[in-house]
Backbone bond lengths (Angstrom), bond angles and torsions (degrees), N, CA, C in turn:
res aa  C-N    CA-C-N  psi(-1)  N-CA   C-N-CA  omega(-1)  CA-C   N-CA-C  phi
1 X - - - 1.449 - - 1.527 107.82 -
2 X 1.250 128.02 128.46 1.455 128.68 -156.16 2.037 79.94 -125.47
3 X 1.912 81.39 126.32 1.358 104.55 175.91 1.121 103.03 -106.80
4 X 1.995 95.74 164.21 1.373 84.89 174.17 1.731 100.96 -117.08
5 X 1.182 109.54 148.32 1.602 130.79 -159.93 1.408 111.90 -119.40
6 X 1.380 133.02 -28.96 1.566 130.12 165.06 1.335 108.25 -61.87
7 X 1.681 118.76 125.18 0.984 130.88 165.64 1.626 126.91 -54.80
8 X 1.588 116.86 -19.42 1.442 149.24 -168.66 1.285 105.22 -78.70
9 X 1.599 101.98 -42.72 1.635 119.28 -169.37 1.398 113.67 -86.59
10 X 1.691 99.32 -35.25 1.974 103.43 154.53 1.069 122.73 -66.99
11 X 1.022 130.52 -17.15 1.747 124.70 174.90 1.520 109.97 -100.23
12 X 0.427 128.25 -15.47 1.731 152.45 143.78 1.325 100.45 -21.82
13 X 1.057 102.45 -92.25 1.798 137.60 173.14 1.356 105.38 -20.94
14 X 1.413 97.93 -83.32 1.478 131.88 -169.23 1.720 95.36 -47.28
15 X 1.243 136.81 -73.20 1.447 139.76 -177.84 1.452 115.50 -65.47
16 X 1.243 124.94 -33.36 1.673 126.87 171.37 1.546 106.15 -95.69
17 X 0.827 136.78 -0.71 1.884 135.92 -148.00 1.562 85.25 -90.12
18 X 1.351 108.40 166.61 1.682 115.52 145.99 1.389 112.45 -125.46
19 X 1.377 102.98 141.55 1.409 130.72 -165.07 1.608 118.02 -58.96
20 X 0.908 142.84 146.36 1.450 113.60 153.22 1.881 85.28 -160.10
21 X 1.472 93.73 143.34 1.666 112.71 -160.03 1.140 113.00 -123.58
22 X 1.683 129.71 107.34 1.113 126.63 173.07 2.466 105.19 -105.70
23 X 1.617 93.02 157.60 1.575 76.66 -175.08 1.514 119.92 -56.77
24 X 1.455 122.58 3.28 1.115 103.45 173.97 1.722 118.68 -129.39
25 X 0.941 103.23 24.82 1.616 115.88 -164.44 1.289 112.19 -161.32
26 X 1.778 145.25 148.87 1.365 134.26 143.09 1.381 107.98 -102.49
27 X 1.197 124.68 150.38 1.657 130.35 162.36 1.526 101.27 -102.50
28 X 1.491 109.49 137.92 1.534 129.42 148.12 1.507 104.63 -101.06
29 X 1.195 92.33 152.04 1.819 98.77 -169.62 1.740 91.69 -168.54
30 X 1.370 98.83 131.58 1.496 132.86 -165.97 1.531 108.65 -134.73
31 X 0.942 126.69 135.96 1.745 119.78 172.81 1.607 82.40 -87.77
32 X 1.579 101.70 145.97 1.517 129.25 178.60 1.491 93.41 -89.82
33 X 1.478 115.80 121.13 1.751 122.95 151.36 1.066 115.85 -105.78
34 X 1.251 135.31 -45.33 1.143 130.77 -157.02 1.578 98.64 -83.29
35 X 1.261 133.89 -48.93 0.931 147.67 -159.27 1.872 140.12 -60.28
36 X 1.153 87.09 -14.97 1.765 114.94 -177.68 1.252 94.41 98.06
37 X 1.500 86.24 -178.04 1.808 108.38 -169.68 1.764 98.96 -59.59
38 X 1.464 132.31 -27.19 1.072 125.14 -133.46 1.850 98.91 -96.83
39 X 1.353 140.83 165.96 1.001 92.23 170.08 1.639 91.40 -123.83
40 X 1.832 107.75 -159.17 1.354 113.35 158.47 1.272 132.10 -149.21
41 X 1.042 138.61 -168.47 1.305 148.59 -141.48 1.796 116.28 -153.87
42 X 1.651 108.63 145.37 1.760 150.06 -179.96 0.821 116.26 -74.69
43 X 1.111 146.10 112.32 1.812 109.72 130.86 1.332 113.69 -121.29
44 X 1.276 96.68 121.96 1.648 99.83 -174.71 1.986 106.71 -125.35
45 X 1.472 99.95 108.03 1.553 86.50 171.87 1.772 95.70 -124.71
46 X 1.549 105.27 148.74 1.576 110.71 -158.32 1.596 132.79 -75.52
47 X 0.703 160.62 118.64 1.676 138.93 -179.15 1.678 121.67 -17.01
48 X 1.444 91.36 -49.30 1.351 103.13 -162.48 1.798 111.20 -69.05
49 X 1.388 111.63 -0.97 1.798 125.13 -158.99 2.326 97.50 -116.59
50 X 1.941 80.36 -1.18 1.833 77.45 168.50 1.526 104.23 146.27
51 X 1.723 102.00 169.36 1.772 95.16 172.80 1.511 126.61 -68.20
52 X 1.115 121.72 -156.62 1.414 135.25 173.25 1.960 110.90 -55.90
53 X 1.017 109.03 -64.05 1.764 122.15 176.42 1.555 105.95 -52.02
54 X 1.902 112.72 -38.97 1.279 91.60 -165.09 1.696 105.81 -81.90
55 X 1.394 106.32 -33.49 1.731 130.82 173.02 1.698 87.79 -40.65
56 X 1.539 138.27 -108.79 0.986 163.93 -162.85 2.206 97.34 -24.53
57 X 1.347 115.36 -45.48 1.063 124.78 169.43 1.335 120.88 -36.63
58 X 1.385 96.09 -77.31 1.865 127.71 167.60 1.432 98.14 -33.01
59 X 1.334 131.98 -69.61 1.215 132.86 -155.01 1.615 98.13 -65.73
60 X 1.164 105.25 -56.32 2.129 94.77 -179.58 1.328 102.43 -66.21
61 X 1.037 140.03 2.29 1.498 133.51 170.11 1.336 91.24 -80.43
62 X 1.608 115.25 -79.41 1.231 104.95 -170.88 1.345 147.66 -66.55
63 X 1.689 103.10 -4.89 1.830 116.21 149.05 1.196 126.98 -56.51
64 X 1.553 120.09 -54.88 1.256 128.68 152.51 1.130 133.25 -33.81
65 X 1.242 130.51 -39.81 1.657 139.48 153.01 1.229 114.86 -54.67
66 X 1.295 128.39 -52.66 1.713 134.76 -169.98 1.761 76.26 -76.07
67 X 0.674 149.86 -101.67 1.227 138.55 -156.64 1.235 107.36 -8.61
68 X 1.406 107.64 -99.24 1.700 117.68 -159.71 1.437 100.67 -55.96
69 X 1.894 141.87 3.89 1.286 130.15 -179.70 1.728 87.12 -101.61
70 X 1.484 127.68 6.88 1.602 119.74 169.26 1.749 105.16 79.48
71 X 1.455 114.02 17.25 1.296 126.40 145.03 1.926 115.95 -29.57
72 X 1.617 101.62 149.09 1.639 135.35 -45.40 1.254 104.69 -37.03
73 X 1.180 121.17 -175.01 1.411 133.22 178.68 1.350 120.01 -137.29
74 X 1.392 121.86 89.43 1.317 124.98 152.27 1.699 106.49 39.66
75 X 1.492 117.36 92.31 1.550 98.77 162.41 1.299 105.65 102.84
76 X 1.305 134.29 -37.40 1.529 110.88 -176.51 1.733 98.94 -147.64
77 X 1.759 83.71 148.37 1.651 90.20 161.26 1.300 135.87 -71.09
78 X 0.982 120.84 132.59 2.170 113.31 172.72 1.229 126.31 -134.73
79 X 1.487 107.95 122.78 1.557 97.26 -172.22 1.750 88.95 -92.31
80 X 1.401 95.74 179.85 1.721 106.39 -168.49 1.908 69.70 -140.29
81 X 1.302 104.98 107.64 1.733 115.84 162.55 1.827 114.91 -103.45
82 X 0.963 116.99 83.91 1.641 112.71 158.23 1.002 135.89 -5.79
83 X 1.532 117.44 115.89 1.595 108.85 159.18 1.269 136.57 -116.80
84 X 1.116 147.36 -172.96 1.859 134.97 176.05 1.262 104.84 -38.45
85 X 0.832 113.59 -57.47 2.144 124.36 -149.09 1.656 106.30 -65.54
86 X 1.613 118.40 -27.01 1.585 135.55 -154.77 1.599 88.79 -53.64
87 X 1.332 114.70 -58.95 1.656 102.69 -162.82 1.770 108.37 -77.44
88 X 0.799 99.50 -23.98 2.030 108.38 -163.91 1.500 100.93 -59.23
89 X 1.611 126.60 -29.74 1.200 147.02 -169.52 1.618 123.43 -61.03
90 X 1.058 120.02 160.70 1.525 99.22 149.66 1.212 105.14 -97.81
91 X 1.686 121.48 -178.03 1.356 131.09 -144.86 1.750 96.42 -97.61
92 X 1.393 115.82 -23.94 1.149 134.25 -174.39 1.473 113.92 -59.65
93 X 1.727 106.16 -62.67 0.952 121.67 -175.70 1.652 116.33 -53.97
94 X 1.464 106.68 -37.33 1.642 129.57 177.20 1.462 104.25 -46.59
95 X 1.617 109.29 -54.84 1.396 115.78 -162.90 1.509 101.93 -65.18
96 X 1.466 103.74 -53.92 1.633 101.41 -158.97 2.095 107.13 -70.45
97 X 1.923 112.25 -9.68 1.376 93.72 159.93 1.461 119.51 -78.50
98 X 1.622 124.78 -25.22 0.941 140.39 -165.70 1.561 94.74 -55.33
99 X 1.624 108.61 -73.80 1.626 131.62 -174.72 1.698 106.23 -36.08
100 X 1.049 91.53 -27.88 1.930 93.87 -164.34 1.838 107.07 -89.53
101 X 1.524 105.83 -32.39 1.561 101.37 -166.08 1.724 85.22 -100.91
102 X 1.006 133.59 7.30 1.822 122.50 159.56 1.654 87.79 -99.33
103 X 0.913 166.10 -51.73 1.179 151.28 170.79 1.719 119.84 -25.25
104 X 1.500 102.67 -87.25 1.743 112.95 140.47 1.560 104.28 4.17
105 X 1.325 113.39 -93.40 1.705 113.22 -177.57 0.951 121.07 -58.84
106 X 1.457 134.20 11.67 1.484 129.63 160.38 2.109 105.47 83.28
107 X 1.827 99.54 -1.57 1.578 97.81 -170.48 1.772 113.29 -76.60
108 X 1.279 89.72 -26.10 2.176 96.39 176.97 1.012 118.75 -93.76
């Protein structure tokens, strides 16, 4: 799974991206040009949403999702940004908002 790691390329994202908001997650989503056909992938969950264990959590939650949703996807960047609710959830419920707001964007 090819991340993306330039800080240049996150703000990028973040200011050109479009949003799309489920209660437990936001997606940024960018069509990839520069990048090849292939695309990649974020995970950004914040300080301010918990400590280190709960941060580090979030993120294998939200790898695990881009996974089984057949993450990256062809063509565009996506960050997967965290919100309060991500851990409180079941994992189920995560997937099927996840499944629904990449749908929405026309990416699944």
């Amino acid at each position: 799974m090819e991340t993306i790691k330039s800080r240049a390329d996150i703000s990028d994202l973040f200011s050109r991206g479009k949003r799309l908001h489920t209660p437990y997650l936001t997606f940024i989503v960018l069509p990839a040009k520069q990048h090849g056909p292939s695309g990649r992938v974020a995970f950004v969950a914040g300080k301010r949403l918990g400590n280190a264990v709960w941060r580090n959590s979030a993120k294998r939650r939200m790898r695990e999702a881009c996974r089984e949703l057949g993450g990256p996807w062809a063509g565009y960047d996506v960050i997967f940004l965290a919100k309060s609710g991500l851990m409180r959830c079941s994992y189920s419920k995560v997937l099927a908002a996840c499944d629904e707001a990449l749908k929405r964007a026309e990416i699944r």
